[in-house]
C-alpha positions as a Markdown table, in Angstrom:
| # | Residue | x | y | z |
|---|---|---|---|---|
| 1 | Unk | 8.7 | -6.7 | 0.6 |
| 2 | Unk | 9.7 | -8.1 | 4.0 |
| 3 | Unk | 7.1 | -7.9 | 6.9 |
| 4 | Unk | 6.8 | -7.7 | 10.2 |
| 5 | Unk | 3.8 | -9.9 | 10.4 |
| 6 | Unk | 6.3 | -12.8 | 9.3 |
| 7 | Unk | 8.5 | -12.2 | 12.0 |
| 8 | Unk | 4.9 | -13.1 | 14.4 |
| 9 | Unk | 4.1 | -16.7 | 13.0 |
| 10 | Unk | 8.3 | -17.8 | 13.3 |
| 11 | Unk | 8.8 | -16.2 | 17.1 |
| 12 | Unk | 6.2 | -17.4 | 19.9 |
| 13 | Unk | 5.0 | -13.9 | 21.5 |
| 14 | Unk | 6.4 | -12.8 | 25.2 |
| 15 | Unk | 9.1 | -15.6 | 24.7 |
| 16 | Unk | 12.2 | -15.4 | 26.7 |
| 17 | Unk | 13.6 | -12.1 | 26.1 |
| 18 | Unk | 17.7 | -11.7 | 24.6 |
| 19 | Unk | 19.6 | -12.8 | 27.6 |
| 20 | Unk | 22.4 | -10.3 | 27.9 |
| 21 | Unk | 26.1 | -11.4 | 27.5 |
| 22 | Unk | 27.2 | -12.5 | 31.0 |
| 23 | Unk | 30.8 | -12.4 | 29.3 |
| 24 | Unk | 30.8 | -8.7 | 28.9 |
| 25 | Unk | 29.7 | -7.8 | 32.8 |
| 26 | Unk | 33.0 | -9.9 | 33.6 |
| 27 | Unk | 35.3 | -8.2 | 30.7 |
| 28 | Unk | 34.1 | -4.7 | 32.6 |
| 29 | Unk | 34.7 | -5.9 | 35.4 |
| 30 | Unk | 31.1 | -6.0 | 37.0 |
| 31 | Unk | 31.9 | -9.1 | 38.7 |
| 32 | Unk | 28.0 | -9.2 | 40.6 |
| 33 | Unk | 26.4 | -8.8 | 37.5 |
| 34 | Unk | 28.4 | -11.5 | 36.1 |
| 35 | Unk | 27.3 | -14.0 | 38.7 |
| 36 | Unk | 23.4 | -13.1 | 38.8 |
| 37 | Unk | 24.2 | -13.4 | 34.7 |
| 38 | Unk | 24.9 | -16.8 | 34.9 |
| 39 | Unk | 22.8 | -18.1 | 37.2 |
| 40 | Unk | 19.8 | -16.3 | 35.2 |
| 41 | Unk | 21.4 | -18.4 | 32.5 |
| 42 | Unk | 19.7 | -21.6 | 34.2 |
| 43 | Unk | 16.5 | -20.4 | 33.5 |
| 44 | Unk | 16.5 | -21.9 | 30.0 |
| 45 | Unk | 15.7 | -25.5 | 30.6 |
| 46 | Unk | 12.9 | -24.6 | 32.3 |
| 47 | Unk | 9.5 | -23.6 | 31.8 |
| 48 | Unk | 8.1 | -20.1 | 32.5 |
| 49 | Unk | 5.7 | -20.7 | 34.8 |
| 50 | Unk | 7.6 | -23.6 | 37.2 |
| 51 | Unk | 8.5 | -22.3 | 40.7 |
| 52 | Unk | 12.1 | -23.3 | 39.4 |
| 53 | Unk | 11.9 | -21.2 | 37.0 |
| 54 | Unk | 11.2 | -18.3 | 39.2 |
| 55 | Unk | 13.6 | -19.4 | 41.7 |
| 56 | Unk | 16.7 | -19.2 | 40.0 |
| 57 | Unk | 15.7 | -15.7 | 39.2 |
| 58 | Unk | 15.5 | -15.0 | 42.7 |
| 59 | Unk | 18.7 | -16.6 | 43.2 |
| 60 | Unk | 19.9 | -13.9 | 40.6 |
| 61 | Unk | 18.5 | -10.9 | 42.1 |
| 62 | Unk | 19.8 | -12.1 | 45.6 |
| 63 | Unk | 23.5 | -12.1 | 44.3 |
| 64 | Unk | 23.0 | -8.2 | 42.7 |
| 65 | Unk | 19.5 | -6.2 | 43.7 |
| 66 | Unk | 19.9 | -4.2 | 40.3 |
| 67 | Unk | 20.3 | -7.2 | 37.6 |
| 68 | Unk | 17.3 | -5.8 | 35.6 |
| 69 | Unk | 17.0 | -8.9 | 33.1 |
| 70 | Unk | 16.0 | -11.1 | 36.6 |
| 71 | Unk | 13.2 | -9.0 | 37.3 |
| 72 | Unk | 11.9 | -8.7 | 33.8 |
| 73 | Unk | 12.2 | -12.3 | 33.3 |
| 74 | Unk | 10.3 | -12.6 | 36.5 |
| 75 | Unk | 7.5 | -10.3 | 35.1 |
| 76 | Unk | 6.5 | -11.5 | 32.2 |
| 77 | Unk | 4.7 | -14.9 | 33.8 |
| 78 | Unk | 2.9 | -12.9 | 35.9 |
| 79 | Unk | 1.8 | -10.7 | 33.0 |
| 80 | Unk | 0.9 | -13.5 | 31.0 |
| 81 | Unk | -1.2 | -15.4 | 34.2 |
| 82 | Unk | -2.9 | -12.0 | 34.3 |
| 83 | Unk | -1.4 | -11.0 | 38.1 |
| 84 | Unk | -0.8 | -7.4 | 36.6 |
| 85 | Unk | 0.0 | -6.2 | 40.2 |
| 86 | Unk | 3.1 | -7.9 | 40.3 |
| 87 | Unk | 3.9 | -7.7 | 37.0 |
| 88 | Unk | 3.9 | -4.1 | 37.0 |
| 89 | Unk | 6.2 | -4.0 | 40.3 |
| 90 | Unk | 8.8 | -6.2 | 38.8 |
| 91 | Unk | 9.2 | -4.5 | 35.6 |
| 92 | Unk | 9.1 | -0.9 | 37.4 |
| 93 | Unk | 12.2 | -2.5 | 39.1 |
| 94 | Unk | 14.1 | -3.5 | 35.4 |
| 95 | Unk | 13.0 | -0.2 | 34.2 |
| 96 | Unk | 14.5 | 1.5 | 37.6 |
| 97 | Unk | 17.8 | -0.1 | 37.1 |
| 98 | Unk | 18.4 | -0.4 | 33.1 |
| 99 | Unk | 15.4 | 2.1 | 31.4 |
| 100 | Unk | 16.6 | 2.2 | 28.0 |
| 101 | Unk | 16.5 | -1.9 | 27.6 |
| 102 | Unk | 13.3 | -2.1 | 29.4 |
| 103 | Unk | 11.1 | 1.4 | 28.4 |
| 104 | Unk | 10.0 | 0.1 | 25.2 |
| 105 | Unk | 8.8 | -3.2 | 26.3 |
| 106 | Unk | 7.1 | -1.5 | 29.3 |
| 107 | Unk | 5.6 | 1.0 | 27.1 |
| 108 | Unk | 4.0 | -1.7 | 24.6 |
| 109 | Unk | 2.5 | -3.5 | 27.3 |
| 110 | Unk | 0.9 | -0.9 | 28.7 |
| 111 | Unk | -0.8 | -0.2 | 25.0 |
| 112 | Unk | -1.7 | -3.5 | 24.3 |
| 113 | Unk | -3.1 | -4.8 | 27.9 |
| 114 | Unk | -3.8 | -1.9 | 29.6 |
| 115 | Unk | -4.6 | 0.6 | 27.1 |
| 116 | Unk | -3.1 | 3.0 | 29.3 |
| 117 | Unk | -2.4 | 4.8 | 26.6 |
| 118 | Unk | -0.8 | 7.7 | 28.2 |
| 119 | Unk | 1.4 | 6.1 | 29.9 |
| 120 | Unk | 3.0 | 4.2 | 26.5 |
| 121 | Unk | 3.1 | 7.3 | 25.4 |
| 122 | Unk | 5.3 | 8.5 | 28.0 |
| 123 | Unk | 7.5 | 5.3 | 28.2 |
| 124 | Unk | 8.3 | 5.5 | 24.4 |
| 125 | Unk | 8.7 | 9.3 | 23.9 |
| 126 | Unk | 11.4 | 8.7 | 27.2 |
| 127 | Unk | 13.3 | 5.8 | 25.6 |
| 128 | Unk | 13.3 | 8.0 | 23.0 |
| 129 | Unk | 14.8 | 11.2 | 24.4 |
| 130 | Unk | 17.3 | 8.7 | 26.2 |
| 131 | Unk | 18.8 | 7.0 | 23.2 |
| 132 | Unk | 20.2 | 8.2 | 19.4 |
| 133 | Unk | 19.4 | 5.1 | 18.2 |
| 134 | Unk | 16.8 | 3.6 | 16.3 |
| 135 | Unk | 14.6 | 2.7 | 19.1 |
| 136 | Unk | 12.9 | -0.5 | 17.6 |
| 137 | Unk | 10.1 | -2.7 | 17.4 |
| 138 | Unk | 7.2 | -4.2 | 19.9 |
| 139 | Unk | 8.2 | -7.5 | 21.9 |
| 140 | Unk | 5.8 | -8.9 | 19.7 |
| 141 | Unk | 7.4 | -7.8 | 16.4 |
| 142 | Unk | 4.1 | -6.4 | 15.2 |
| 143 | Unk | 4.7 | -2.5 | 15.3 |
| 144 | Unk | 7.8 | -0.3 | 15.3 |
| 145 | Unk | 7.3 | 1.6 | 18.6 |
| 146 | Unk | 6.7 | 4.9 | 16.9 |
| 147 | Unk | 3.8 | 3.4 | 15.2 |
| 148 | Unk | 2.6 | 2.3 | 18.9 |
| 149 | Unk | 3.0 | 5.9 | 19.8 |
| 150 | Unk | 0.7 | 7.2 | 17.3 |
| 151 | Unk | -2.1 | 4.5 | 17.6 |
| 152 | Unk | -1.9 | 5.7 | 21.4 |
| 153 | Unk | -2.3 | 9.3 | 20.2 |
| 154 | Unk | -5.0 | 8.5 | 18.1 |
| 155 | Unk | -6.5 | 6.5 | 21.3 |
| 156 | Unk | -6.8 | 9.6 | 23.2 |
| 157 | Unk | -8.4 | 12.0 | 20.4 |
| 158 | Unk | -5.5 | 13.5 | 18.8 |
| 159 | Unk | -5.8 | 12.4 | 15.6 |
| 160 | Unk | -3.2 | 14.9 | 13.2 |
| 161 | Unk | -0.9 | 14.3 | 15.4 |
| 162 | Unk | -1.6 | 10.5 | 15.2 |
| 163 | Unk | -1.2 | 10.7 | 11.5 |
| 164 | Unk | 1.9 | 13.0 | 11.5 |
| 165 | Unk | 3.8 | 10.2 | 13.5 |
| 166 | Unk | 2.5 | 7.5 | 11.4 |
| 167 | Unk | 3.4 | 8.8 | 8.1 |
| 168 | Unk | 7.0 | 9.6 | 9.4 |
| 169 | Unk | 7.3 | 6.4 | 9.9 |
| 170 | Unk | 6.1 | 4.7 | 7.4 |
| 171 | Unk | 8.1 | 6.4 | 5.1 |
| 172 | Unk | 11.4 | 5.4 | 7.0 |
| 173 | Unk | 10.1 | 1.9 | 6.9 |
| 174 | Unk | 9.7 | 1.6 | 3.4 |
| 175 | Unk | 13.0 | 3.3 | 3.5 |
| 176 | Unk | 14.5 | 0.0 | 5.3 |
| 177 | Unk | 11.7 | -2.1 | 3.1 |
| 178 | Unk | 10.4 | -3.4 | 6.2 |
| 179 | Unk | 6.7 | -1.9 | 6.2 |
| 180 | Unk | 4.6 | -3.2 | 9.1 |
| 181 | Unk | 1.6 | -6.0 | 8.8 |
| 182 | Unk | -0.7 | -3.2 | 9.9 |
| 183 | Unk | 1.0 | -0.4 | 9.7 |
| 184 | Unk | -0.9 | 1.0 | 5.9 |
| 185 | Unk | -4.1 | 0.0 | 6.9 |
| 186 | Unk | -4.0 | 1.8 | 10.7 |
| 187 | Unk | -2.7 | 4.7 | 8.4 |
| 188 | Unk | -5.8 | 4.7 | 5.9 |
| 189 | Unk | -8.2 | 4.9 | 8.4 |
| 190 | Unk | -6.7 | 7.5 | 10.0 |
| 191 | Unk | -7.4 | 9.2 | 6.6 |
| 192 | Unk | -11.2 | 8.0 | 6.6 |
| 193 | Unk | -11.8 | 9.2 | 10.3 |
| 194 | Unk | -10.5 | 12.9 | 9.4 |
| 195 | Unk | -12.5 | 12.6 | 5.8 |
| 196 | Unk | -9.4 | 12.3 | 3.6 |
| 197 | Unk | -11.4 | 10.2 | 1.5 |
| 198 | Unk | -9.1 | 10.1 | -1.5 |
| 199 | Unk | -5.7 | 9.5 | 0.2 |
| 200 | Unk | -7.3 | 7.0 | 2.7 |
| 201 | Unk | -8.1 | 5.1 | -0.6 |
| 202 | Unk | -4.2 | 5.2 | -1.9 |
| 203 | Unk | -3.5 | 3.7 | 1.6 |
| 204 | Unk | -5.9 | 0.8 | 1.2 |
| 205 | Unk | -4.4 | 0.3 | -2.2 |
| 206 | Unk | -1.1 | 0.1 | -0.6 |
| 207 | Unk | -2.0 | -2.3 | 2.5 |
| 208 | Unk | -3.8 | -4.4 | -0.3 |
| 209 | Unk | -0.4 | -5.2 | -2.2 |
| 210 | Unk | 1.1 | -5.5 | 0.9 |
| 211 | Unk | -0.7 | -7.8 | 3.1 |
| 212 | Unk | -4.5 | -7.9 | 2.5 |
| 213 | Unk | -6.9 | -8.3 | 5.0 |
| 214 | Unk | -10.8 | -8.2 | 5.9 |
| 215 | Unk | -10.1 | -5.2 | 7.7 |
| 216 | Unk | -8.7 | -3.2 | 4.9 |
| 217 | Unk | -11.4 | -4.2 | 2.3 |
| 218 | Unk | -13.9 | -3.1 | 5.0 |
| 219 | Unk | -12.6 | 0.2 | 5.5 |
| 220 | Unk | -12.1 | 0.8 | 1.9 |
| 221 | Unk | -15.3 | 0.1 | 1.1 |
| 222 | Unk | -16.4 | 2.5 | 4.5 |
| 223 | Unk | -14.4 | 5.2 | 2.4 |
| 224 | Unk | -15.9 | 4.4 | -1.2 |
| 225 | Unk | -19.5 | 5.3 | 0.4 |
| 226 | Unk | -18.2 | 8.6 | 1.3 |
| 227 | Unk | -17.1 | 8.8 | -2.2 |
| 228 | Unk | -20.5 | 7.8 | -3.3 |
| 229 | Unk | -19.0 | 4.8 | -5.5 |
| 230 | Unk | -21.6 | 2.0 | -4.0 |
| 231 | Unk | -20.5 | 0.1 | -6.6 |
| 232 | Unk | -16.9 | -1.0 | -5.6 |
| 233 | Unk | -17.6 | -0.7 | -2.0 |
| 234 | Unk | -20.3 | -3.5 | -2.9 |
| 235 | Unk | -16.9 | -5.3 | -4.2 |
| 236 | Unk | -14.5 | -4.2 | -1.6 |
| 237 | Unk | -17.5 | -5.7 | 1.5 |
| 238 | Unk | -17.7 | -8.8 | -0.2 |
| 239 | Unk | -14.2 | -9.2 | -0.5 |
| 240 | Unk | -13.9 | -8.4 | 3.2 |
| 241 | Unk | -16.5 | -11.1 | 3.8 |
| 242 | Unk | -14.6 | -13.9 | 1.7 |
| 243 | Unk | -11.1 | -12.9 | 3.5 |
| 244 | Unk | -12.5 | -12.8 | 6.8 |
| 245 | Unk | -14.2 | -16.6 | 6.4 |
| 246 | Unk | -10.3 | -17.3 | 5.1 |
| 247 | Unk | -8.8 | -16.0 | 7.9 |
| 248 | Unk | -7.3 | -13.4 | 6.1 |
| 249 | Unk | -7.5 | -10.6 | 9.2 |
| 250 | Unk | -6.1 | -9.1 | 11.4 |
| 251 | Unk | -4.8 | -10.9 | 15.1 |
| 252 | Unk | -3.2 | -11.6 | 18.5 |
| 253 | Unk | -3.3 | -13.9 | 20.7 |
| 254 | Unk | -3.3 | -11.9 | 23.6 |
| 255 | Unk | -5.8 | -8.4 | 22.7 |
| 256 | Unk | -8.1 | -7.5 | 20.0 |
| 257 | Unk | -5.8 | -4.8 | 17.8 |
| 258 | Unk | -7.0 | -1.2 | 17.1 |
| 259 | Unk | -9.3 | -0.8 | 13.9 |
| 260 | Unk | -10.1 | -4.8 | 14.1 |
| 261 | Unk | -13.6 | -5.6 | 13.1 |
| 262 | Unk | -15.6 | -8.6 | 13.0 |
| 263 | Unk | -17.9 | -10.8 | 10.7 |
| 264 | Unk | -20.5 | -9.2 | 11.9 |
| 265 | Unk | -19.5 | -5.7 | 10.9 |
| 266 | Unk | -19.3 | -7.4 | 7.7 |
| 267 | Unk | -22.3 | -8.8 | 7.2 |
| 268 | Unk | -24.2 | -5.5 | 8.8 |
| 269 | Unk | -22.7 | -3.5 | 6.7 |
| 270 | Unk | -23.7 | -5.7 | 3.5 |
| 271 | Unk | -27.7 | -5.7 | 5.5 |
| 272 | Unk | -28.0 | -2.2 | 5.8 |
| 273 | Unk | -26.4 | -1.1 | 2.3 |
| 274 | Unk | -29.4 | -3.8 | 0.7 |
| 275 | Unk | -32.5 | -2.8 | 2.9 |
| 276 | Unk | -31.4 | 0.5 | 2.0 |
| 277 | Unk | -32.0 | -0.4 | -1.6 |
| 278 | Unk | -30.4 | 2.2 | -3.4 |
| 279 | Unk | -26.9 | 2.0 | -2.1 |
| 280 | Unk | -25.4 | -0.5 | -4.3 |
| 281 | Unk | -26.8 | 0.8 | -7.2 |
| 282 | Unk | -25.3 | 2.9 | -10.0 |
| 283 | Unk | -25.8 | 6.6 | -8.9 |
């Protein structure tokens, strides 16, 4: 099965974004856009955060005031230097002036570094009213957007309706065979959190064969105590513990992802099940 966590190790996160064909401004006739195109195209030799960088940009904008990839290009150094201020200014602009190529990427941002989660909600549900296309994935290839959506639901307290956007689609994406590196295990405990104990477990099962993690042996041993089997959620916890130290877990390199845990969580959780004493024994 392909996955989107591959897609994460081969592209470097908040690259360049797709530079739009300067070609097809001049074939409509858009001859402003065409120039601020190209002269955007001189970004590419160099780096991000140079003032050249930044100055050809200007240099774009300055030739048409409503080139949206200038200002988006613009935005993501400051995101990435952590000047959210101006970030959010400039991509307000790309999003003022071309929404449905700049909504989505908006939208993620404001889930994963501002955990404004209302606010990706709105950005996503827009793009999606806008378009009657498939409206894609994160800039960082890790969700599709309507799995975004949902952990952002779920952020806020509404949990069924979390799940009923998640399992929609999941199911298209194992349509497309393209499941998400998360996407199962964000699912399952979902399930745990609303005490669907058994179908949390068949969601485990199914991030296990799909991309294993600490995370999901953690959780599936969470659910297996509600199940009272201490048994296997002896197993699953020390499992966790020997993925975790293998780096087998779940990351980015910018924020800590929802339903993360930590080796610690691992290790309490194995400490209090034992000082308990009769936890991990047979009932």
């Amino acid at each position: 099965m392909k996955h989107i966590n591959l897609l994460i190790s081969l592209c470097p996160f908040l690259s360049l974004l797709a530079q739009p064909n300067c070609e097809a401004y001049k074939y409509y006739g858009d001859t402003l856009k065409y120039k601020a195109c190209k002269k955007a195209e001189q970004i590419e030799n160099h780096y991000q955060f140079s003032k050249k960088f930044q100055e050809i940009l200007d240099e774009s904008i300055l030739i048409d005031s409503t080139f949206a990839y200038a200002y988006r290009e613009k935005s993501v150094a400051y995101l990435k230097s952590g000047d959210f201020m101006t970030w959010k200014k400039l991509i307000d602009k790309a999003v003022k002036f071309e929404a449905t190529d700049n909504l989505g990427y908006r939208g993620w941002c404001r889930y994963q570094f501002f955990r404004d989660y209302k606010g990706a909600i709105k950005d996503i549900e827009k793009l999606d009213r806008l378009v009657d296309y498939n409206i894609g994935q994160s800039i960082n290839g890790t969700y599709h957007l309507n799995i975004a959506k949902g952990l952002c639901y779920k952020a806020i307290g509404e949990k069924e309706k979390a799940i009923e956007i998640l399992e929609k689609q999941i199911k298209l994406n194992e349509v497309e065979d393209f499941v998400g590196a998360y996407d199962y295990l964000h699912l399952g405990v979902l399930y745990l959190e609303t005490k669907r104990f058994k179908k949390a477990v068949e969601t485990f099962k199914k991030q296990s064969e799909n991309n294993e993690l600490a995370e999901n042996q953690y959780y599936l041993a969470l659910t297996y105590l509600k199940l009272n089997t201490p048994i296997q959620s002896k197993s699953c916890l020390e499992k966790a513990k020997e993925l975790y130290i293998r780096g087998r877990k779940m990351f980015d390199p910018y924020s800590n992802p929802m339903d993360k845990i930590y080796l610690e969580d691992i290790e309490n959780e194995i400490k209090t099940a034992y000082n308990t004493g009769s936890r991990f024994t047979s009932p």
